[in-house]
Residue, then its C-alpha position, 0 to 999 in steps of 0.5 A: x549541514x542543513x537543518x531538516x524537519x520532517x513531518x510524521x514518521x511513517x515509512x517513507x518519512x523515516x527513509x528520508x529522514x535515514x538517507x539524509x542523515x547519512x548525508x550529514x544533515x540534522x534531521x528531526x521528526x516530529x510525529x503527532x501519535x506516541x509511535x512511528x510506522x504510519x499505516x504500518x501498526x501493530x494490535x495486541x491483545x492476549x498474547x495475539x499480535x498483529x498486522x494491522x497494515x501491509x501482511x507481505x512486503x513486495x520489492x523488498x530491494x527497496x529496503x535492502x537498498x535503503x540499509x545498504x545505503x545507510x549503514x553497515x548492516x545489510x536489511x537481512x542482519x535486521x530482519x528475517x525475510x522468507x519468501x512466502x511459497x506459495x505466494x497465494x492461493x485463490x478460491x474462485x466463486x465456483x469453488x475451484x482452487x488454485x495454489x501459485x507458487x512465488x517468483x515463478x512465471x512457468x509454475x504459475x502458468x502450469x498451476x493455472x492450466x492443471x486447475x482452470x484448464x489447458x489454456x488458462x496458464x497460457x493466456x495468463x502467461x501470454x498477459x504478462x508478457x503484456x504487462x511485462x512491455x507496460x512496465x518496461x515503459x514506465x518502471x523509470x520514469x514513474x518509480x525511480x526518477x522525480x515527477x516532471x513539471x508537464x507529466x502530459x506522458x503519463x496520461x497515455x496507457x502503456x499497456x499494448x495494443x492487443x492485435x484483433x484480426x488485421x487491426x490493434x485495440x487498445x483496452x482502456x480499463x483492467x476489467x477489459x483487459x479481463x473480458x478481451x483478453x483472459x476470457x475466464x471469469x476466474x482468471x478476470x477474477x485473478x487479474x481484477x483482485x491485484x487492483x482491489x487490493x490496492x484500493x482501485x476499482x477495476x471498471x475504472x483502473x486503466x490497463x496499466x494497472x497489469x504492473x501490479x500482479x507482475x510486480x507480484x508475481x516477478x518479483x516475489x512476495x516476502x514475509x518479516x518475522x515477527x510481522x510488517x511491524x518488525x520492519x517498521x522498528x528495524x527502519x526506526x532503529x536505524x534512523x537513530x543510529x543515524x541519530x536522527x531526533x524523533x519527537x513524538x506524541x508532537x503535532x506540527x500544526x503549519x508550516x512557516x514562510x519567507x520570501x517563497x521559500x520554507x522556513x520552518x514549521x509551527x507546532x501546538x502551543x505556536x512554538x516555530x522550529x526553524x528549519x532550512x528543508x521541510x519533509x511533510x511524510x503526513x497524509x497530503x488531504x490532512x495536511x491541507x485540511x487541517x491548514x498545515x499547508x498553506x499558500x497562494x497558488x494552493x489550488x493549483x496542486x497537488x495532485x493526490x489520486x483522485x480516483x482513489x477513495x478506498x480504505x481497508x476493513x480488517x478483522x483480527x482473528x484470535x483463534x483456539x488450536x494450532x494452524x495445520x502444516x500445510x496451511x497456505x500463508x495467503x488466500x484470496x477467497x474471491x466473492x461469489x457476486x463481483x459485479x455487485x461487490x463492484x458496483x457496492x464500491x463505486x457506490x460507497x456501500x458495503x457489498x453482501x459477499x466481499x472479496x477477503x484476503x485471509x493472512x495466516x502467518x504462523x509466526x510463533x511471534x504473533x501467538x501466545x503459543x502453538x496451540x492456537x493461531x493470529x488470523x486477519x482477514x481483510x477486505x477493500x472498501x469505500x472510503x468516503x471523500x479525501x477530506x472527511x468520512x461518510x456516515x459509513x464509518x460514522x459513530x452512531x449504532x447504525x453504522x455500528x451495526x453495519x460494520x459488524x454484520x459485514x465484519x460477519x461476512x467477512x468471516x464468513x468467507x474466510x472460513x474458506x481458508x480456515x478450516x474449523x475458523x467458527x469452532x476455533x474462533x475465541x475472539x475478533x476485532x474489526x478494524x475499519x477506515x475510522x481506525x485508519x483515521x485515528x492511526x494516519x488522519x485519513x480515512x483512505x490507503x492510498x493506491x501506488x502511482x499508475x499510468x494511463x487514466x488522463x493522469x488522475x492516478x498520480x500522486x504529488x510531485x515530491x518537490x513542491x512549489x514552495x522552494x525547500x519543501x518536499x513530499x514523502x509516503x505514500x501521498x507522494x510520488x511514486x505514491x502508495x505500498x511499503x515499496x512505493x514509500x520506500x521509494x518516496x523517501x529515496x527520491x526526497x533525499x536525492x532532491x534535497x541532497x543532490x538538488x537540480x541536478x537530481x535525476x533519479x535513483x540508482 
């Protein structure tokens, strides 16, 4: 029985922490903030309650494999899952609308042609066959198996080819693949908000980024009753029934070295917990630099998405009068300006007319009663550097008043997606990367693990190059998303358990 340590206690770092237990370490978590769950937060105020991280959960089998794997209760005992149908509706610029319903190639391409056009759905479908061949060739291999040493295969594209006359053309970024292939500003619009709200900027994203509306729209979109929180105390739970330690409101301060190897950790106050494995489940950027992690060699590695500078504003949405019966649960109300918003990202400036996901759960969880309604309304935004905010998400009335006419914006546009919201509307709270910061030590949401663009798009390697200590979350190979953490957590407990002879999840 090993002695483990795992630093945070966010979604990844609590699905190793379970999978080692059950493997029969001792297992302690020390967590800096008074709660576990990472990004995974909960607001509440007035009855109102809600999400403050991921709204849906995608590959739930990630879970469902995670408590099979750990106990006797299946995922479904311990949370409620229902599939979310449709699994999104999408306002374009135009004002056209349509509803895509949940885990249904042939429903998506129908809906698409009865509402952009005979020919949109095809397109889009003949899209996904494409995306299909790119995550055929990298769901293994970047998903389920350790990041090799030489990762020189991840810096090709495995998004196809797209054959133009007598000759193949490889689009090297997603916004290409928009313009060259889908030839409909809505559809480019639909293919590029996959990317924006997972943080990357589709000038720049490579093709492959296409995995990501397939995952979405193969695999389905799925709500937790009583919200992503629900899941994040269900995990939590069943780490203490592994009796896994938690010590939280305690920050590991460094980690402790002998001989090349991992020790233990130093906490506040120079307390050291000796420990024969290490699993850091904090933020990488906060963890260097707040010198938690030191050793030569240290700038070699790793690598954590550097093309990755986004995080999330959310406005929370208290509302007056009970959510209509047909209310869509997701709606993606598209910006009417997509080059600016764009152009505003890769500049690090707040844009005019934001693209804002609207999440209407209607959970009688997250509501003081069925005469009124939880809204949140959220929207990608930059982020600053991996090491520190820009003045963007600063402390001074400048920024203060930025923030809240964009939070204005924001709203604004959401009023696409709810009817009557400015009427309804009895108070808000807006949520930005500085509350992100507070909550995790970053200011960014890290993006998952993709293919293609040289290789920067990688995370880092869950082993480390100190022998014993090793990287879950979403910082951390297969990088970010409640499914990709999930998965973190599952590869360190495979390195640690099963050791050189680990090669992947099953």
């Amino acid at each position: 029985m090993a002695r483990i340590v795992v630093i945070g206690a966010g979604m990844g770092a609590m699905a190793a922490a379970a999978r080692l237990a059950v493997a029969g370490h001792r297992v302690t978590v020390y967590e800096r903030a008074e709660t576990y769950g990472g990004a995974v937060g909960r607001f509440e105020r007035d009855g109102f309650a809600f999400d403050t991280g991921p709204g849906l959960l995608h590959l739930p089998a990630v879970y469902r494999d995670l408590f099979v794997k750990t106990g006797k209760e299946p995922l479904e005992q311990c949370v409620r899952l229902t599939q979310v149908d449709p699994a999104s509706r999408h306002v374009f610029a135009d004002g056209t609308a349509v509803s895509l319903p949940n885990a249904s190639r042939a429903g998506v391409v129908s809906a698409l042609d009865a509402a952009l056009g005979a020919g949109a759905g095809t397109r889009w479908g003949e899209f996904l066959n494409r995306a299909r061949d790119a995550w055929d060739r990298s769901r293994r291999p970047l998903l389920e198996e350790p990041l090799p040493a030489d990762v020189t295969r991840f810096a090709r594209d495995p998004y196809p080819a797209l054959r133009t006359g007598l000759l193949r053309r490889s689009a090297t970024t997603l916004a290409e693949v928009g313009r060259r292939e889908l030839r409909d500003p809505r559809l480019a619009a639909l293919l590029e908000s996959h990317a924006l709200a997972y943080g990357f900027d589709p000038a720049t994203a490579p093709a492959a980024a296409a995995v990501l509306p397939y995952m979405e729209q193969t695999f389905g979109s799925w709500y937790v009753s009583g919200g992503i929180r629900a899941l994040a105390d269900a995990v939590y739970e069943r780490c203490l029934e592994r009796k896994v330690e938690f010590v939280l409101g305690t920050e590991v301060t460094g980690v402790v070295a002998e001989d090349g190897r991992v020790a233990g950790v130093e906490l506040a106050g120079r307390e050291v917990v000796e420990a024969d494995h290490v699993v850091a489940g904090a933020p990488l950027p906060a963890l260097y630099r707040d010198q938690v992690l030191e050793w030569d060699g240290q700038e070699e590695w790793p690598r954590h998405q550097q093309g990755v500078r986004t995080g999330r504003v959310t406005v929370c949405l208290a509302l007056r009068g009970a959510r209509e019966a047909d209310a869509v649960h997701r709606t993606v109300v598209h910006s009417a300006g997509r080059e600016e918003e764009l152009d505003a990202l890769a500049r690090g400036r707040l844009c005019d007319r934001p693209t804002v996901v609207v999440l209407r759960p209607g959970d009688e969880r997250l509501r003081p009663d069925a005469d009124h309604e939880s809204v949140t309304v959220t929207a990608t935004v930059p982020a600053g550097g991996a090491w520190a905010s820009e003045n963007l998400w600063g402390a001074d009335r400048t920024a203060a008043v930025a923030v809240e006419a964009f939070a204005d914006r924001m709203v604004e546009a959401a009023a696409a997606a709810v009817p009557g919201l400015r009427e309804r509307l009895l108070w808000r709270v807006v949520r930005t990367p500085a509350d992100t910061f507070r909550d995790t030590g970053v200011f960014q949401v890290p993006g998952p693990a993709l293919a293609g663009a040289r290789g920067s798009l990688l995370p880092a390697a869950n082993a480390a190059p100190l022998g014993g200590l090793y990287f879950a979350g979403g910082w951390a190979h297969p990088g970010g998303g409640l499914a990709h953490a999930g998965m973190s957590g599952a590869l360190v407990a495979g390195l640690i358990v099963e050791g050189a002879d680990f090669r992947g999840s099953q």
